[in-house]
N, C-alpha and C positions, 0 to 999 in steps of 0.2 A: 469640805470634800464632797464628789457627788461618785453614785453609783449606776452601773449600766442597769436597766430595770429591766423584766422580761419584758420581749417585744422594740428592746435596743432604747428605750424612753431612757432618760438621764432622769435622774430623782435629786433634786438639793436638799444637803445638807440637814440632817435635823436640829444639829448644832445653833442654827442662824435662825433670827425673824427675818419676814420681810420688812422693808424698809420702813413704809407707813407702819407697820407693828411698832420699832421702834421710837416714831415721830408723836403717834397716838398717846401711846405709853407714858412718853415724855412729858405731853402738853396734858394729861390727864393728873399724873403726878404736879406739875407744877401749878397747876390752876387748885386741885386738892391743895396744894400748900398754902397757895398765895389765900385762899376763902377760909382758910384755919385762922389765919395770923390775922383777918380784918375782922370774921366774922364769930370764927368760935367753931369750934367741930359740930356743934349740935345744930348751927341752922340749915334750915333746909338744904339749901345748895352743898351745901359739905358734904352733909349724909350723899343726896342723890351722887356725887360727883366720886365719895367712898364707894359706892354702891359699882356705880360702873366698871371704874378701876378695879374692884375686886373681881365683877362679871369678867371683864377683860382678861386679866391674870388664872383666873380659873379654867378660862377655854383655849389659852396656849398651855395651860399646862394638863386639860386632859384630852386636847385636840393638836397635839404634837407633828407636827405637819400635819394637818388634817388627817390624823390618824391612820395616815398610810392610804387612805382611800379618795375617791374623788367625793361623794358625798362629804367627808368630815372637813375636806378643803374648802368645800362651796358652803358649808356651814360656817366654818373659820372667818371668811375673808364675808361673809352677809353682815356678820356683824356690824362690822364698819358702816356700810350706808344706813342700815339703824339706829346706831347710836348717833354718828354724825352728825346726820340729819337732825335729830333729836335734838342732841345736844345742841346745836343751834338757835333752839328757842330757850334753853334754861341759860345761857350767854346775856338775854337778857336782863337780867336780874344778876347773876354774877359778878361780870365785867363791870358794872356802876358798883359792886360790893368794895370793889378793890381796886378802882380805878373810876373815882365819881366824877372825874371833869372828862368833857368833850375837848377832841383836839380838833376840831373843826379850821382854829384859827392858826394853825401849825400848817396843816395839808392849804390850808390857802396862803397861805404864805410862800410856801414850798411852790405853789403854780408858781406864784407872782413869780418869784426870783428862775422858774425855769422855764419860764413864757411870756411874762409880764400880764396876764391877764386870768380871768376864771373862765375858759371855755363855755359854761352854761350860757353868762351872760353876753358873750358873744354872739352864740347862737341863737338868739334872742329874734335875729332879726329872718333866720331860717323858718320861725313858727307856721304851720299852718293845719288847717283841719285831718287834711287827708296823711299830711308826713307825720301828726303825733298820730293816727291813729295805724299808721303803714308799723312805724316805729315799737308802738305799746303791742302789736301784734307781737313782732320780735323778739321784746321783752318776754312777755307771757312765752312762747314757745320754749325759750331755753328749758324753763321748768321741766315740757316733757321730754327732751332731748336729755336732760340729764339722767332723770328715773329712766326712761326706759333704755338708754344707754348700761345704763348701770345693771341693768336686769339681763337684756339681750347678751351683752359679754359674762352675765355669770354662768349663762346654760349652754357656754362655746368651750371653744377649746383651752383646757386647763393651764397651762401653761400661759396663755395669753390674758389669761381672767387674771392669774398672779400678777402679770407685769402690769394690766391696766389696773387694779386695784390698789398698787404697792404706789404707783404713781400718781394716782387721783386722791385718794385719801394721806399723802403727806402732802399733799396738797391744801387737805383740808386741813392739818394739823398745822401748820405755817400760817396758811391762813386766820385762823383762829387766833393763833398769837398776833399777829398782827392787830385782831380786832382789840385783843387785851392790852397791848401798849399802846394803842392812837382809837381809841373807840371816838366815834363819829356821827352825827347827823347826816351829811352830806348837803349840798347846797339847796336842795327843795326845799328843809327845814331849817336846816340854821343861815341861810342867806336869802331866804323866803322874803324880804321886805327889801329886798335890791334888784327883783323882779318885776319890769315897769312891763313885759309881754304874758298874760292867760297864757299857760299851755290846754290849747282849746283843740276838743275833740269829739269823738262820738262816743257810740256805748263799748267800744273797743279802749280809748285812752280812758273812762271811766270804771270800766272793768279793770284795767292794769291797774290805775291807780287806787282802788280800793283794796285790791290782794297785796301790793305794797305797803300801805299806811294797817292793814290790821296784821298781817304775816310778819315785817319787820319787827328785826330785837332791838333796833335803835342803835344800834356798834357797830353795824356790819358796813364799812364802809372802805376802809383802807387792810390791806388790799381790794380789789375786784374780782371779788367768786365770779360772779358773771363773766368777767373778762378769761379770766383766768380757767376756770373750769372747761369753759368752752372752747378754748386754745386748745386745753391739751385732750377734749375730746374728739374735735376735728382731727387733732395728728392722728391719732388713735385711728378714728375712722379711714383715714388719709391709709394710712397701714394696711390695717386687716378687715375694713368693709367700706370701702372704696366708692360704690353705691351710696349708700349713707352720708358720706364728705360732700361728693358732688350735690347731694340735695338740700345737707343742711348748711352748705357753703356761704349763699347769699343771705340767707336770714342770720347767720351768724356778722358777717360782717354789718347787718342793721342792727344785732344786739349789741356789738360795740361802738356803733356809734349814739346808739340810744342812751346810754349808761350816762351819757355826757347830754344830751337833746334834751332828755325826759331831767337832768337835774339831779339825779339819785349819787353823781361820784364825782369827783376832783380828777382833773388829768393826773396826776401823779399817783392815784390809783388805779387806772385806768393801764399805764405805763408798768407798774407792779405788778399787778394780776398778770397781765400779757406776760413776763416776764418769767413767774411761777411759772405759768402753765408751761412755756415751752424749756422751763429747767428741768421741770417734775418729768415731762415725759422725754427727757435723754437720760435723766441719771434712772426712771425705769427702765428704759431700754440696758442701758450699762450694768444697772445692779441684775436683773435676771442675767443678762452673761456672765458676770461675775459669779454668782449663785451657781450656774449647770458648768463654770468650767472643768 
């Protein structure tokens, strides 16, 4: 149910979570189960991943729609890019708890049969100094596009912070699973010796590539955050700051073709990610109408 609020504002529901609330929740609970049953409740990851889950459950339950107020909303939904993020690097360690083999040889597979080939090494013969380092720029940029994406929509309009958060962070939450059932190399590492071209560059593809090889959890390959993320930040932008879309348009379409150039992902996650990102922001766009109807 929703109510007319002073000022004719519509207020949803206190009844309901947002979406990502529900998906978080979900992938929080079942990754705590899955690190009991391999590991034991006392090791590390159990405790932190208890810890969370409980942070979690504590602050829907004394930030109730953001407690009626627009502060306890933007406190509510911060959460999320803190932990997520976070949670990302203890993935690391996790995801091999409970799932110790790399499916590297599955997602290649899976090309083979839906293109007959690994794009990376296709693209072999595209190498050159100036497109890895055009490209590793693109790469590295997503980074700020997301944080300050994620920050910029938290200090706008509340209503819109709801929908891009509810949508990005089940986003992340799908995602995450995905890293947990097909956790991955990607082709830089695990097809690294079927590489007869250097991706040769400057201190731009040298820079990318060392915030890759020490920042990576080693899992994160299937789906494409990168692909994915960026899809449904462009609609987002696309939407509500229009400014924004148009400038981060073209570098975005060199983040997805880099994902495959620079070696870091299998077209069939490349294809997925794309896929999340523009499902996550129609069913945000649907569930806020559904929510204020």
């Amino acid at each position: 149910m929703a109510a007319l609020a002073p000022g004719g504002r519509w207020e949803i529901s206190r009844s309901r979570l947002l979406l990502h609330e529900w998906l978080c929740l979900g992938f929080f609970v079942w990754l705590l189960g899955q690190l009991v049953v391999a590991a034991g409740f006392t090791n590390r990851d159990s405790l932190i991943m208890s810890a969370l889950l409980a942070a979690n459950c504590a602050l829907l339950y004394f930030l109730p729609y953001g407690g009626d107020s627009d502060l306890g909303w933007r406190l509510r939904l911060l959460f999320y890019p803190v932990v997520m993020n976070l949670l990302y690097f203890l993935l690391g360690t996790a995801i091999p708890a409970i799932h110790p083999e790399r499916e590297d040889a599955v997602l290649q597979a899976v090309d083979q049969a839906l293109i007959g080939t690994n794009l990376s090494l296709r693209m072999q013969s595209w190498v050159h100094p100036v497109l890895t380092d055009l490209l590793s720029a693109c790469y590295m940029l997503y980074f700020v596009y997301l944080i300050l994406g994620q920050f910029a929509y938290l200090y706008g309009d509340l209503a819109v912070v709801k929908k891009y958060y509810a949508g990005l962070f089940s986003l992340y939450a799908v995602g995450y699973l995905g890293y947990s059932l097909l956790p991955a190399l990607g082709p830089h590492l695990a097809m690294d010796g079927q590489f007869n071209v250097p991706l040769s560059g400057g201190w731009l593809a040298e820079t990318n590539e060392k915030i890759v090889m020490d920042g990576s959890n080693r899992v994160d390959v299937f789906p494409s955050l990168h692909c994915g993320n960026a899809l449904y930040i462009l609609l987002s932008d696309y939407q509500h700051k229009r400014w924004r879309f148009w400038a981060y348009l073209i570098p975005c379409i060199g983040l997805w073709l880099s994902t495959v150039y620079l070696r870091y992902h299998y077209f069939i996650d490349v294809v997925c990610g794309l896929l999340l990102g523009w499902l996550a922001w129609k069913l945000a766009n649907r569930y806020l109408r559904e929510q204020t109807a």
